[in-house]
N, CA, C and O atoms as CSV, one atom per row, in Angstrom:
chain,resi,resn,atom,element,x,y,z
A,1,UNK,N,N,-12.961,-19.152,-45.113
A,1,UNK,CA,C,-11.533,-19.005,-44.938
A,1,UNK,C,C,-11.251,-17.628,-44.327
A,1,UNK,O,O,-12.031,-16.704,-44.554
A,2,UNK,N,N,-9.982,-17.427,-43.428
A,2,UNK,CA,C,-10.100,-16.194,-42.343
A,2,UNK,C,C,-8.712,-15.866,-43.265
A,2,UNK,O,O,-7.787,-16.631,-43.541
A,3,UNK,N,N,-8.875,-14.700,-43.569
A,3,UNK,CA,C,-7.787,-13.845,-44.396
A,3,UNK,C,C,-6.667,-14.003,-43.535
A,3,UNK,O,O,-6.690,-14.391,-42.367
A,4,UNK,N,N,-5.224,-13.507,-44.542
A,4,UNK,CA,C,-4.151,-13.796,-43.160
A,4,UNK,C,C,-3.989,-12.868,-42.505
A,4,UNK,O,O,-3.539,-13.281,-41.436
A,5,UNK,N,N,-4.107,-11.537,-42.479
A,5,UNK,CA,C,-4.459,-10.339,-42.188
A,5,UNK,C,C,-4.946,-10.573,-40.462
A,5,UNK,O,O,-4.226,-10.405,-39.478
A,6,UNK,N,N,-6.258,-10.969,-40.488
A,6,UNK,CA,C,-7.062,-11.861,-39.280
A,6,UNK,C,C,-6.074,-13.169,-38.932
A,6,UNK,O,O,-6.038,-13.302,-37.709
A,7,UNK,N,N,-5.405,-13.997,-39.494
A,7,UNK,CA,C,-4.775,-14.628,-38.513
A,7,UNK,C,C,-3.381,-14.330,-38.161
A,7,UNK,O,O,-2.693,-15.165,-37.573
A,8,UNK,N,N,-2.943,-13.190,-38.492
A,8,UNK,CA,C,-1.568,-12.705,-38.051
A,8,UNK,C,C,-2.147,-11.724,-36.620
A,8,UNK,O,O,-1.311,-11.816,-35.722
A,9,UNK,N,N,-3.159,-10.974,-36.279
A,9,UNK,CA,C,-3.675,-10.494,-35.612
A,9,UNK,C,C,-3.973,-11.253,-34.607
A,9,UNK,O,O,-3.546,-10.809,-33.541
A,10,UNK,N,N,-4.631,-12.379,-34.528
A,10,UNK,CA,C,-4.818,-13.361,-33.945
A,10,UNK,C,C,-3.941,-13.728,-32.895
A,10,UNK,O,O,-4.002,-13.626,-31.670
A,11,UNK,N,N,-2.788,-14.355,-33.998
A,11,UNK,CA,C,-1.075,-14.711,-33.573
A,11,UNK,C,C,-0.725,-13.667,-33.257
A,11,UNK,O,O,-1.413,-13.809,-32.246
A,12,UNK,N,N,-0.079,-12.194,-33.059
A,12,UNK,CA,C,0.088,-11.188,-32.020
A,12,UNK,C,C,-0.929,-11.654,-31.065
A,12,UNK,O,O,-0.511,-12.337,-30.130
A,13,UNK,N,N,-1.942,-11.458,-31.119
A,13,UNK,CA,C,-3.022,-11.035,-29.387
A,13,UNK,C,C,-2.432,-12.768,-28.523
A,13,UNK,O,O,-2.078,-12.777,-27.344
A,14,UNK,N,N,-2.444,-13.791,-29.216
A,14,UNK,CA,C,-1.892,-14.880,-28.189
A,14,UNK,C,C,-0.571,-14.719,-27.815
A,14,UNK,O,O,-0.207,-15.029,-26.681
A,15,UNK,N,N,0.376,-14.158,-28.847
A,15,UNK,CA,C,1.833,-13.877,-28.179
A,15,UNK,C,C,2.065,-13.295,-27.111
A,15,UNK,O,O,2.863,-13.607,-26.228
A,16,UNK,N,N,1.105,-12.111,-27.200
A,16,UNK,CA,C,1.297,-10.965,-26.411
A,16,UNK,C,C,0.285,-11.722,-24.732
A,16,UNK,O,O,0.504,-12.045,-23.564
A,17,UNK,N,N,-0.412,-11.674,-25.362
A,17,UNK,CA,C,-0.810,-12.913,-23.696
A,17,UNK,C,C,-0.016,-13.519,-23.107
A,17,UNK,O,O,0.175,-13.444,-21.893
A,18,UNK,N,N,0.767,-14.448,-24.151
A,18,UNK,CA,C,1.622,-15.417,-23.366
A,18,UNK,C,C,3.216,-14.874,-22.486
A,18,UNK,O,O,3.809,-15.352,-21.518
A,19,UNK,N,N,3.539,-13.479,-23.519
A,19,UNK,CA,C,4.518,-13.051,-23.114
A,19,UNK,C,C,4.327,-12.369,-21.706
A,19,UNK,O,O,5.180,-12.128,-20.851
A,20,UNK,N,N,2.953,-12.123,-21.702
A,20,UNK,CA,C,2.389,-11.078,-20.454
A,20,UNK,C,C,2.394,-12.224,-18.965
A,20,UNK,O,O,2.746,-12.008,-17.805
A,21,UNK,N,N,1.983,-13.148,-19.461
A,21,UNK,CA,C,2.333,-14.161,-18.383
A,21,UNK,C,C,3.425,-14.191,-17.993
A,21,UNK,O,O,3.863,-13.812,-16.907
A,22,UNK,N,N,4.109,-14.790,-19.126
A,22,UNK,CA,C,5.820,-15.152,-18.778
A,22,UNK,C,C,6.560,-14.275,-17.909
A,22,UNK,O,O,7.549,-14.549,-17.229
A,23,UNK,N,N,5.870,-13.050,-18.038
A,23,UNK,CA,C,6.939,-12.079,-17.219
A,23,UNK,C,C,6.314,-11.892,-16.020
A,23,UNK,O,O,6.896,-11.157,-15.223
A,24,UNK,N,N,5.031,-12.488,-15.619
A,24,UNK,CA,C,4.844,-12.403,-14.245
A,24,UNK,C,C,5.438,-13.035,-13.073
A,24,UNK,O,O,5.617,-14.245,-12.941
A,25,UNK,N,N,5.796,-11.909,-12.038
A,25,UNK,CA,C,6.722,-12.063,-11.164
A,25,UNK,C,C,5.611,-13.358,-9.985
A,25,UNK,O,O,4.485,-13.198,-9.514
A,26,UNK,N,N,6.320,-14.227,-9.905
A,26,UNK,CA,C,5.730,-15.144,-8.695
A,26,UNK,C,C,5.643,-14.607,-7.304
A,26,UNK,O,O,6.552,-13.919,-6.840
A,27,UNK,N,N,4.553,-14.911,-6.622
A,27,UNK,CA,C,4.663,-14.479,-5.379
A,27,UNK,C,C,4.788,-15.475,-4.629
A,27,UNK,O,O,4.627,-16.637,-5.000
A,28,UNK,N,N,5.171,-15.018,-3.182
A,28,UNK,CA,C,5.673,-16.537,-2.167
A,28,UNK,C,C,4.025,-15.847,-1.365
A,28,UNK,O,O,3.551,-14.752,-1.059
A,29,UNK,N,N,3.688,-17.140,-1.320
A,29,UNK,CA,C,2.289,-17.254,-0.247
A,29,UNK,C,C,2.600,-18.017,1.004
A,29,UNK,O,O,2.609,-19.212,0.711
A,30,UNK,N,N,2.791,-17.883,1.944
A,30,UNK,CA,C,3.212,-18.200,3.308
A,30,UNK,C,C,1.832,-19.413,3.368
A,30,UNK,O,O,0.691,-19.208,2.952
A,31,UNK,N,N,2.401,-20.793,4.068
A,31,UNK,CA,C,1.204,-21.661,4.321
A,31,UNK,C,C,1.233,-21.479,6.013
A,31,UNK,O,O,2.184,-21.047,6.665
A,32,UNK,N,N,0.335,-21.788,6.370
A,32,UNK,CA,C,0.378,-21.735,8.174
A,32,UNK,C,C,1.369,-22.677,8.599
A,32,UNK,O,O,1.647,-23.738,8.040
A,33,UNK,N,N,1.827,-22.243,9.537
A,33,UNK,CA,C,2.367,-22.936,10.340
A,33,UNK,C,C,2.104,-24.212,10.995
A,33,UNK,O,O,0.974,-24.298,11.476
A,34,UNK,N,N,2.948,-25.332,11.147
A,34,UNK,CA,C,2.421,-26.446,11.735
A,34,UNK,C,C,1.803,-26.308,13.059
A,34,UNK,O,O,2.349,-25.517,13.828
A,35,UNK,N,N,0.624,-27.020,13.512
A,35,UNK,CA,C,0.411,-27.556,14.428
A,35,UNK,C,C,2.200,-28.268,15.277
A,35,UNK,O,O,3.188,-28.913,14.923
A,36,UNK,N,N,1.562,-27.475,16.728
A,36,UNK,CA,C,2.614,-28.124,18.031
A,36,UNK,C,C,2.549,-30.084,17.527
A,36,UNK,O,O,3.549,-30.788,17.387
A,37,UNK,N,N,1.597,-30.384,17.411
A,37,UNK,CA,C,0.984,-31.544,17.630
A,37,UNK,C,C,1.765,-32.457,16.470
A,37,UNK,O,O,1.826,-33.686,16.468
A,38,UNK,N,N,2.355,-31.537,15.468
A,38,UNK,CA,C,2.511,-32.266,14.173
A,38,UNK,C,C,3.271,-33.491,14.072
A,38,UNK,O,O,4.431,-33.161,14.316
A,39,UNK,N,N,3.240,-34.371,13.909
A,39,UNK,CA,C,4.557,-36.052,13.873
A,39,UNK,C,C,5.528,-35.172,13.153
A,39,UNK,O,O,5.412,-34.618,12.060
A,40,UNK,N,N,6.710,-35.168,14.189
A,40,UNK,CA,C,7.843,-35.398,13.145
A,40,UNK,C,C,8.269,-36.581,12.109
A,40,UNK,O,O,8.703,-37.683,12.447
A,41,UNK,N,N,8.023,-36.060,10.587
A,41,UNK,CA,C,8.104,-36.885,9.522
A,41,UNK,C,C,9.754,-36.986,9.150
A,41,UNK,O,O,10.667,-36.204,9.416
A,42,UNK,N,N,9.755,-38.100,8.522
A,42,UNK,CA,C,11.234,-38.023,7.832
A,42,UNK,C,C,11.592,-36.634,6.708
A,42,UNK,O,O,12.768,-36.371,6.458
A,43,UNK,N,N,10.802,-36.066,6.280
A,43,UNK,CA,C,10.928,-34.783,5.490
A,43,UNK,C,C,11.204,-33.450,6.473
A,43,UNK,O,O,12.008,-32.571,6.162
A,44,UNK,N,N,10.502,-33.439,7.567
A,44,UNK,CA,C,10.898,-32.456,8.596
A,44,UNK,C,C,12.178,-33.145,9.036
A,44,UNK,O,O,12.972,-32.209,9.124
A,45,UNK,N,N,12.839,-34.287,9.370
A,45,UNK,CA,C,13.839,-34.370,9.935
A,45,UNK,C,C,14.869,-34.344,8.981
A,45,UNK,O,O,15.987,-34.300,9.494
A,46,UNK,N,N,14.841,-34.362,7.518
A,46,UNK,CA,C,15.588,-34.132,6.784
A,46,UNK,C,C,15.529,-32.466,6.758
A,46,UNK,O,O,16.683,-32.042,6.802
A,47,UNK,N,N,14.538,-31.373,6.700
A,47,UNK,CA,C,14.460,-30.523,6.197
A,47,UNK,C,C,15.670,-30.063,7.543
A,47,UNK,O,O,16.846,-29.771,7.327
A,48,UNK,N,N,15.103,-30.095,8.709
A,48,UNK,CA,C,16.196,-29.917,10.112
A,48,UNK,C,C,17.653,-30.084,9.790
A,48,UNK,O,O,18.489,-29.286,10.214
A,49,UNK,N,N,17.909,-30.940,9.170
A,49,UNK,CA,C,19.656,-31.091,8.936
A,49,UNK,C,C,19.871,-30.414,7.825
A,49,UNK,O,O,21.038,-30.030,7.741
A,50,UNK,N,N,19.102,-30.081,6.818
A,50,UNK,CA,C,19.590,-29.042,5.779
A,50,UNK,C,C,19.602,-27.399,6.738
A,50,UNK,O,O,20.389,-26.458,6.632
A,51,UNK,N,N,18.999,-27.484,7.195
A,51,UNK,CA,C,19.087,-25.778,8.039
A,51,UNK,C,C,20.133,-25.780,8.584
A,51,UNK,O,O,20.878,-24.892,8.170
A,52,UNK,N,N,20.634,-26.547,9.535
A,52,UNK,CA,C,21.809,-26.819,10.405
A,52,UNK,C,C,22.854,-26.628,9.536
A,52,UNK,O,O,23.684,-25.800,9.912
A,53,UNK,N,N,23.068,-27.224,8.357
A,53,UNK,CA,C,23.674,-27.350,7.122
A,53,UNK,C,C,24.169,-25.975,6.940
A,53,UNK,O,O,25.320,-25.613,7.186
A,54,UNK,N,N,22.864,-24.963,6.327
A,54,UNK,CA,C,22.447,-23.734,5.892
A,54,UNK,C,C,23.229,-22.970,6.692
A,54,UNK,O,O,24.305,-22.615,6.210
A,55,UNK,N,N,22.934,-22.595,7.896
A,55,UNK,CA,C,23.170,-22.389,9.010
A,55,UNK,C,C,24.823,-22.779,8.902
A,55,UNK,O,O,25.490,-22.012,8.208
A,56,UNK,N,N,25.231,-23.441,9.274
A,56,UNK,CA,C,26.991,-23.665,9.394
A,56,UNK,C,C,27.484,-22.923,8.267
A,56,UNK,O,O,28.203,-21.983,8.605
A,57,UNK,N,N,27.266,-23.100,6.667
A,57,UNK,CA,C,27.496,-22.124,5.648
A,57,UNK,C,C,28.020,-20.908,5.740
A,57,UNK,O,O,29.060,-20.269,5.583
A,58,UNK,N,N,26.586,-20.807,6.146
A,58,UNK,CA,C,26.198,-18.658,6.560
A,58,UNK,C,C,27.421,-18.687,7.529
A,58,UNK,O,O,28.328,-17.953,7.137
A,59,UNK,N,N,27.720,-19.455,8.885
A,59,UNK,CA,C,28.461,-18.931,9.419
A,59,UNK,C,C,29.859,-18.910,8.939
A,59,UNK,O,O,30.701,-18.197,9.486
A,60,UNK,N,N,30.165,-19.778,7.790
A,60,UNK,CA,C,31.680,-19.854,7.106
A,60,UNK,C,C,31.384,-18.585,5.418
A,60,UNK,O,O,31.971,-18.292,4.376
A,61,UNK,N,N,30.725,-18.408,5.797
A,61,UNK,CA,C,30.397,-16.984,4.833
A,61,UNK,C,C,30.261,-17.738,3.186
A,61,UNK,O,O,30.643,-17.434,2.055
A,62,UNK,N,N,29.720,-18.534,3.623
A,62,UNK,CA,C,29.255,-19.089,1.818
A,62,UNK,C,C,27.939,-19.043,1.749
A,62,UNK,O,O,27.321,-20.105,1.680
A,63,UNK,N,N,27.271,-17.829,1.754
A,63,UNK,CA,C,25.744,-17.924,1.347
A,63,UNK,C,C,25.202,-18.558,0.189
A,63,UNK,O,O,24.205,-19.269,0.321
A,64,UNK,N,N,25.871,-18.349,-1.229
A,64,UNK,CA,C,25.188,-19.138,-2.187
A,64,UNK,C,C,24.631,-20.398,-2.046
A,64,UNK,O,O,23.529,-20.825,-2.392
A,65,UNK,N,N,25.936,-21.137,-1.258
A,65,UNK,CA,C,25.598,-22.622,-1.167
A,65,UNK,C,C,24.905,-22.501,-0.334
A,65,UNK,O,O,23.982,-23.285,-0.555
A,66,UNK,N,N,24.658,-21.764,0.938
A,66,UNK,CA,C,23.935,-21.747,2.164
A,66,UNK,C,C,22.351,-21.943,1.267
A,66,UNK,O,O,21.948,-23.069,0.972
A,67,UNK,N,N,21.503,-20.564,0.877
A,67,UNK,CA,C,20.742,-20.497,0.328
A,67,UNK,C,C,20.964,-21.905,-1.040
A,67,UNK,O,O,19.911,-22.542,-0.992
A,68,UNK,N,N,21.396,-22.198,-1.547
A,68,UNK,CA,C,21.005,-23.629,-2.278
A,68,UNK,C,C,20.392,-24.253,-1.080
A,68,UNK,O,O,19.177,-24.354,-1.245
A,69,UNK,N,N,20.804,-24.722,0.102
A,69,UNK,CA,C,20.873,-25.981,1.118
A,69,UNK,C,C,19.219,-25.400,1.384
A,69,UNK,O,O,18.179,-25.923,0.983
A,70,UNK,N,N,19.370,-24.277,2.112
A,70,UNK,CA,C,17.884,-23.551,2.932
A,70,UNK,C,C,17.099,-23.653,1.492
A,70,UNK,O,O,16.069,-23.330,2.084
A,71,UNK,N,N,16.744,-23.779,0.405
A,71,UNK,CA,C,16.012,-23.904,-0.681
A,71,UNK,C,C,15.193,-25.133,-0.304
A,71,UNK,O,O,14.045,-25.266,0.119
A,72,UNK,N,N,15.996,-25.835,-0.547
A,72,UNK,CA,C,15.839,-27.414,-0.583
A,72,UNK,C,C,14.693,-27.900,0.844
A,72,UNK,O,O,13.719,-28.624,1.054
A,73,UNK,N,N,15.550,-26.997,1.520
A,73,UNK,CA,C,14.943,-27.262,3.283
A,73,UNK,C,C,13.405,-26.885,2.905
A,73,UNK,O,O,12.491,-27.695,3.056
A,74,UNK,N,N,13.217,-25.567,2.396
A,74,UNK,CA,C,12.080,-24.942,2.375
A,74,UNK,C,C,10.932,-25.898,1.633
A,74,UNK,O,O,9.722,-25.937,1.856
A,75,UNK,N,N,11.881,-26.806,0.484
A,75,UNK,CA,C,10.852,-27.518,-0.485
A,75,UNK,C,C,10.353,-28.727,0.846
A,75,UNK,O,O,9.359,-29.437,0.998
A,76,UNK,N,N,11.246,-28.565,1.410
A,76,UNK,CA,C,10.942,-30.258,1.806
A,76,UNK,C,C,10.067,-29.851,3.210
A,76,UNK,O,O,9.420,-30.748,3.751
A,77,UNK,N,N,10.059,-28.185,3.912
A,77,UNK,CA,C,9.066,-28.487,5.179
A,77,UNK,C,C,8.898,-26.585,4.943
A,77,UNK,O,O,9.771,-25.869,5.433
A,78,UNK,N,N,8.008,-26.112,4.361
A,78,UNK,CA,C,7.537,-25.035,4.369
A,78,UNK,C,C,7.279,-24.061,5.372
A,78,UNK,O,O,7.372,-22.834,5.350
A,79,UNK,N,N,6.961,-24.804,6.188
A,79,UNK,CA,C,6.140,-23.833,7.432
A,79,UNK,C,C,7.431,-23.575,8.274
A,79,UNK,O,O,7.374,-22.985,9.353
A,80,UNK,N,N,8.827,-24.134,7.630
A,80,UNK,CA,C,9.791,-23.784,9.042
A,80,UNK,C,C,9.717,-22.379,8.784
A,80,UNK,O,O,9.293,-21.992,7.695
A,81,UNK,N,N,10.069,-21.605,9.632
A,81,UNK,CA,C,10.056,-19.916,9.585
A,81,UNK,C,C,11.506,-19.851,9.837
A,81,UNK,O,O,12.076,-18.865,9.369
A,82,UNK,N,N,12.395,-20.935,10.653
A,82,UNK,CA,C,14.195,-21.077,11.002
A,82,UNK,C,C,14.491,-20.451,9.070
A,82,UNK,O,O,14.986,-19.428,8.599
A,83,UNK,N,N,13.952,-21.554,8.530
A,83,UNK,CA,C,14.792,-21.652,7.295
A,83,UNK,C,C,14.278,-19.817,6.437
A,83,UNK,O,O,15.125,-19.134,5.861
A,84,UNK,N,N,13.623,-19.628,6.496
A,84,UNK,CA,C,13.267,-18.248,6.120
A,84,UNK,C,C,14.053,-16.819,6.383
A,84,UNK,O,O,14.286,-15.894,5.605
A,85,UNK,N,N,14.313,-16.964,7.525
A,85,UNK,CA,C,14.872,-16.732,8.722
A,85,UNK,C,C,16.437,-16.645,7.917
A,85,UNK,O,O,16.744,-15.606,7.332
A,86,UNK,N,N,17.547,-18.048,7.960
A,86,UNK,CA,C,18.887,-17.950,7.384
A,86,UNK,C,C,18.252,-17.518,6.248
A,86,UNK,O,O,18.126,-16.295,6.304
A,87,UNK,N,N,17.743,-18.040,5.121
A,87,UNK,CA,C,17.823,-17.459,3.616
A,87,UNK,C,C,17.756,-15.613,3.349
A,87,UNK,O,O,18.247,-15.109,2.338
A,88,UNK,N,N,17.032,-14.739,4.501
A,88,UNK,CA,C,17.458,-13.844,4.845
A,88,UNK,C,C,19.033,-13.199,4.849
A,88,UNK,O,O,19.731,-12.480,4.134
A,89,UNK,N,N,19.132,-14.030,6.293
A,89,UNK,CA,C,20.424,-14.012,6.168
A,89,UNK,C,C,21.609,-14.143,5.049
A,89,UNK,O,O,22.471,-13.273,4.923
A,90,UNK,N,N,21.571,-14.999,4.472
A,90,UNK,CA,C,22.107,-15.472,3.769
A,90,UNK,C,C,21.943,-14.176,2.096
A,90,UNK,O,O,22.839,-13.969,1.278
A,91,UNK,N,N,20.553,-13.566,2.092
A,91,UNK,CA,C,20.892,-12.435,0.772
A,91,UNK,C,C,21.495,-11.230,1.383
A,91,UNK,O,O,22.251,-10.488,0.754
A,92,UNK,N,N,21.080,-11.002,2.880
A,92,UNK,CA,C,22.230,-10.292,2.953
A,92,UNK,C,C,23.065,-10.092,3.060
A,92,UNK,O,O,23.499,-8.949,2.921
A,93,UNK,N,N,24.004,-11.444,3.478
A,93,UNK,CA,C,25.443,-11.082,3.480
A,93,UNK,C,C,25.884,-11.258,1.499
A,93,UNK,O,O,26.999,-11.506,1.040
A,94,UNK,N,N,24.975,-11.095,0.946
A,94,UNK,CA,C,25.036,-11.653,-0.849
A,94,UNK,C,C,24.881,-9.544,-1.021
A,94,UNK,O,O,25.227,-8.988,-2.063
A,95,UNK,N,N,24.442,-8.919,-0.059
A,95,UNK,CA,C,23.864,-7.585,0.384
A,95,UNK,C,C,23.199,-7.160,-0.973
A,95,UNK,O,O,23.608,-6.239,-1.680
A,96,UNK,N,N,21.447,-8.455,-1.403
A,96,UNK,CA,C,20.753,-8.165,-1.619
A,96,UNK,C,C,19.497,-8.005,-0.552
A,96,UNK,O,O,19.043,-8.871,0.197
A,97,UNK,N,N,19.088,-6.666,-0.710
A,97,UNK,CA,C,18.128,-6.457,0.632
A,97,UNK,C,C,16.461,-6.556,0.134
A,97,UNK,O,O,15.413,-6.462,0.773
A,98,UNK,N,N,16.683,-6.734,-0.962
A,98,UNK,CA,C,15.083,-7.141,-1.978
A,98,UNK,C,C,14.732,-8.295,-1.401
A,98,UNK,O,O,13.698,-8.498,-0.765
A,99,UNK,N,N,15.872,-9.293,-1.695
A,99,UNK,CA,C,15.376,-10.664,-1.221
A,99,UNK,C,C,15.107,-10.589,0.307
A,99,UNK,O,O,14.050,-10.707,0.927
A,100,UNK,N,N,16.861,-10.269,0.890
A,100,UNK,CA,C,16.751,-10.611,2.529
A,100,UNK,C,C,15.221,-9.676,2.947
A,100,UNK,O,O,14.599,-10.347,3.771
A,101,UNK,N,N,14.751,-8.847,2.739
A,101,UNK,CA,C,13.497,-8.170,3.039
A,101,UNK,C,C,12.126,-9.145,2.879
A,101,UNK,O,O,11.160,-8.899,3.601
A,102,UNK,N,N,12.077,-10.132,2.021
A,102,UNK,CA,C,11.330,-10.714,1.419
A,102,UNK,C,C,10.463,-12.418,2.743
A,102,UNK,O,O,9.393,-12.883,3.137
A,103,UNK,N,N,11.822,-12.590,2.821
A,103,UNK,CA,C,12.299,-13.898,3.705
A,103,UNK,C,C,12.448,-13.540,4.835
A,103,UNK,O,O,12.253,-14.372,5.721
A,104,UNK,N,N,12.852,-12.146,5.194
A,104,UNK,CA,C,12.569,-11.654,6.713
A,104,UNK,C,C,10.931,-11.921,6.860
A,104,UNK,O,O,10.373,-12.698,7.634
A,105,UNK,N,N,10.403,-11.127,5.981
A,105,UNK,CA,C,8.862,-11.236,6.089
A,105,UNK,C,C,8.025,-12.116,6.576
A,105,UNK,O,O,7.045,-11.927,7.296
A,106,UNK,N,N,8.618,-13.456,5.988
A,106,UNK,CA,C,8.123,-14.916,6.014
A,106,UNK,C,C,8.665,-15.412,7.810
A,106,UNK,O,O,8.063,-15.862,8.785
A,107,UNK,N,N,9.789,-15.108,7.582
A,107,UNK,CA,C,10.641,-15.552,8.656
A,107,UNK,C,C,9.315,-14.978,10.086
A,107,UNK,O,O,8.625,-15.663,10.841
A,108,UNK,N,N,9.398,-13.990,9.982
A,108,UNK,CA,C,8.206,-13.082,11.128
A,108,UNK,C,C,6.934,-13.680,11.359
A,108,UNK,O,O,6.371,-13.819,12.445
A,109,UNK,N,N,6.424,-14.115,9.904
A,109,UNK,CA,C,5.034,-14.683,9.490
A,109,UNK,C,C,5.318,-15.988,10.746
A,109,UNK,O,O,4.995,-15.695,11.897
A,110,UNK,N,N,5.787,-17.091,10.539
A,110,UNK,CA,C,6.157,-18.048,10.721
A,110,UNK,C,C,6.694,-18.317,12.083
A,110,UNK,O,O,6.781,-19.417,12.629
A,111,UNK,N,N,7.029,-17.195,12.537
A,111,UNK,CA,C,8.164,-17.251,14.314
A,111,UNK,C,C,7.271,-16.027,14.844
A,111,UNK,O,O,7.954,-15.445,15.687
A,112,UNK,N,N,6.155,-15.463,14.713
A,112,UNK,CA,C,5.679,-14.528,15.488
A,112,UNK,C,C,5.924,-14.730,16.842
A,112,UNK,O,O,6.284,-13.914,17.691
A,113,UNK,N,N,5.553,-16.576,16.993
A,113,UNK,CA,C,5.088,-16.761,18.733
A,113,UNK,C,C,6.299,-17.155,19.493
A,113,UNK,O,O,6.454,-17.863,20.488
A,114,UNK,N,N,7.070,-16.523,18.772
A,114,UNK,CA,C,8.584,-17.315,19.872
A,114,UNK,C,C,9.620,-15.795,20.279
A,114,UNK,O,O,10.539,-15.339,19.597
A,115,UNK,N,N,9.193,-15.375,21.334
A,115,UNK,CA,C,10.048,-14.035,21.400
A,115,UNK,C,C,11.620,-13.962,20.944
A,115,UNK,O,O,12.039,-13.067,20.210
A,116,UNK,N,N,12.666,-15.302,21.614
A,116,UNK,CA,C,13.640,-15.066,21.221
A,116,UNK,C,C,13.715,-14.903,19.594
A,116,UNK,O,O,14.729,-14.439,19.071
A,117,UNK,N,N,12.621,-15.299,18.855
A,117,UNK,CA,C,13.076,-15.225,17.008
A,117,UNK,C,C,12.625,-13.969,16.827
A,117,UNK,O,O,13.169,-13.232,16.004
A,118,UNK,N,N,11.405,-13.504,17.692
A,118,UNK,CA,C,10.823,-11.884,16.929
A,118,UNK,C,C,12.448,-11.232,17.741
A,118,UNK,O,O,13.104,-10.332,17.216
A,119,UNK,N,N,12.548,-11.400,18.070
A,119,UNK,CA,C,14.237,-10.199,18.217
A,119,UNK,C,C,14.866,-10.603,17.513
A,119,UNK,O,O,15.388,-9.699,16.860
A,120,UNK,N,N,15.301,-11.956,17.088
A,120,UNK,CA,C,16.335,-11.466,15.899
A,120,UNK,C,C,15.729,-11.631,14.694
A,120,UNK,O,O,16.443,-11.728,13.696
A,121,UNK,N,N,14.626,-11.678,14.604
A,121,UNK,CA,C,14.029,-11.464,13.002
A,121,UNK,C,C,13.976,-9.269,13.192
A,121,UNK,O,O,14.387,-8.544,12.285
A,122,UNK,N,N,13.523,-8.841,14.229
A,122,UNK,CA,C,13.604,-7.499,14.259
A,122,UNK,C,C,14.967,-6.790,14.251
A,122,UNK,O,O,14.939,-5.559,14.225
A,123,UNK,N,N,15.908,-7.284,14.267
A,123,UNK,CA,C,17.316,-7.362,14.558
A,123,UNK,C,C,17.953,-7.397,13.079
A,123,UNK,O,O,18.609,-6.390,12.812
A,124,UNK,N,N,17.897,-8.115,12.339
A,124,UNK,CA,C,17.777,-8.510,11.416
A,124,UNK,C,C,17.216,-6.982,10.017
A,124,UNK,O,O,17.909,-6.241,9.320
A,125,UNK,N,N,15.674,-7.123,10.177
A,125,UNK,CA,C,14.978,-6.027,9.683
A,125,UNK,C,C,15.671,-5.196,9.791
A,125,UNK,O,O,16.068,-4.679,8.747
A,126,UNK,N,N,16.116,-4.705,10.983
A,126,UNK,CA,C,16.963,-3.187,11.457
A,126,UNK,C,C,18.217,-3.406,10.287
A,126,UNK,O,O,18.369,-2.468,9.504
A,127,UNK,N,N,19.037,-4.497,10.150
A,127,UNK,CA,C,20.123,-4.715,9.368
A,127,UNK,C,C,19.873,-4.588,7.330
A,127,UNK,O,O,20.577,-4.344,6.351
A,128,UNK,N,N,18.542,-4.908,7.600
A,128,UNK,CA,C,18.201,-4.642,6.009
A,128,UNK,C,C,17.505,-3.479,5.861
A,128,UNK,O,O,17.653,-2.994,4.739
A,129,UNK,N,N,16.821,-2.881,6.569
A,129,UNK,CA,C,16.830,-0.800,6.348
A,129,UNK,C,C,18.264,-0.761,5.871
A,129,UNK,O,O,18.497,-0.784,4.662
A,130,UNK,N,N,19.462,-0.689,6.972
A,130,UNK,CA,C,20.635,-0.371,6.782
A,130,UNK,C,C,21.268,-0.736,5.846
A,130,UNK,O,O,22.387,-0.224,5.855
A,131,UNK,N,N,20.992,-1.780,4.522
A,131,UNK,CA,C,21.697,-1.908,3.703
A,131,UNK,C,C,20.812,-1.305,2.288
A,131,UNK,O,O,21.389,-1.398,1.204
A,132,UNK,N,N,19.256,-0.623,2.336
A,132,UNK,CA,C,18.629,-0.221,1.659
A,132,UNK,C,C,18.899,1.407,1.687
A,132,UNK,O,O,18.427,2.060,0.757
A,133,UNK,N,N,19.452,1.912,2.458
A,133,UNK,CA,C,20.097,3.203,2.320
A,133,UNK,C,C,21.067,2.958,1.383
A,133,UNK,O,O,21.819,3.864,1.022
C-alpha cells in the first residue's frame, strides 16, 4: 500500500503536467501550397466564396464577422495564402498587430510567387510596424 503522502505527490506532478500542457500556446504550421495542377474541388470552390464573403466584410468594416467567414475558408482550403492575407487584414482594422503580424506571415509564405500579392502583403507589413509603435 503507497502512503497518501506518495499519492498526493503523485496527484500534484500529473496536475502540474497537465496544466503545463493546457497552457501551451498552439502554433500555425503553414502546409505547402497547392500544386498549379490541383482539381478544383467543391471545398476550394466553397472555400473561394467564403473569401469573397470575407473580403466584402473587411470592406464594410465588420472584421469580426469577416475573420469568422476567412476561418471557415481556411478550414475548408489551407494553402489559400488570399485568405491569410484578409484575416490579416481583418486584425488590423480589430488594430491587433500580434495577430495581423501572424497571418501576414502565412499570407507571404503562401503568395511568395505572385508579385502583385508580395506588394500588398509588404504593404500591409509596413501597416502593422505602424500600428506596433
Amino acid at each position: 500500500m503507497i502512503p497518501k503522502i506518495k499519492w498526493l505527490n503523485i496527484f500534484l506532478a500529473v496536475a502540474l503536467c497537465l496544466s503545463a500542457v493546457g497552457c501551451m500556446k498552439p502554433t500555425l504550421t503553414p502546409e505547402p501550397p497547392p500544386s498549379p495542377e490541383q482539381p478544383v474541388t467543391p471545398r476550394i470552390l466553397a472555400s473561394l466564396q467564403l473569401t469573397e464573403q470575407g473580403e466584402s466584410l473587411l470592406n464594410k468594416g465588420k472584421p469580426d464577422a469577416a475573420i469568422r467567414v476567412l476561418e471557415r475558408a481556411i478550414n475548408l482550403n489551407p494553402g489559400s495564402g488570399e485568405n491569410y492575407y484578409y484575416l490579416s487584414e481583418g486584425w488590423l482594422q480589430k488594430g491587433e498587430a500580434k495577430q495581423a503580424k501572424e497571418f501576414n506571415s502565412l499570407a507571404e509564405i503562401y503568395l511568395n510567387e505572385y508579385s502583385d500579392w508580395t506588394v500588398r502583403i509588404a504593404r500591409q507589413k509596413d501597416r502593422i510596424q505602424e500600428l506596433e509603435k
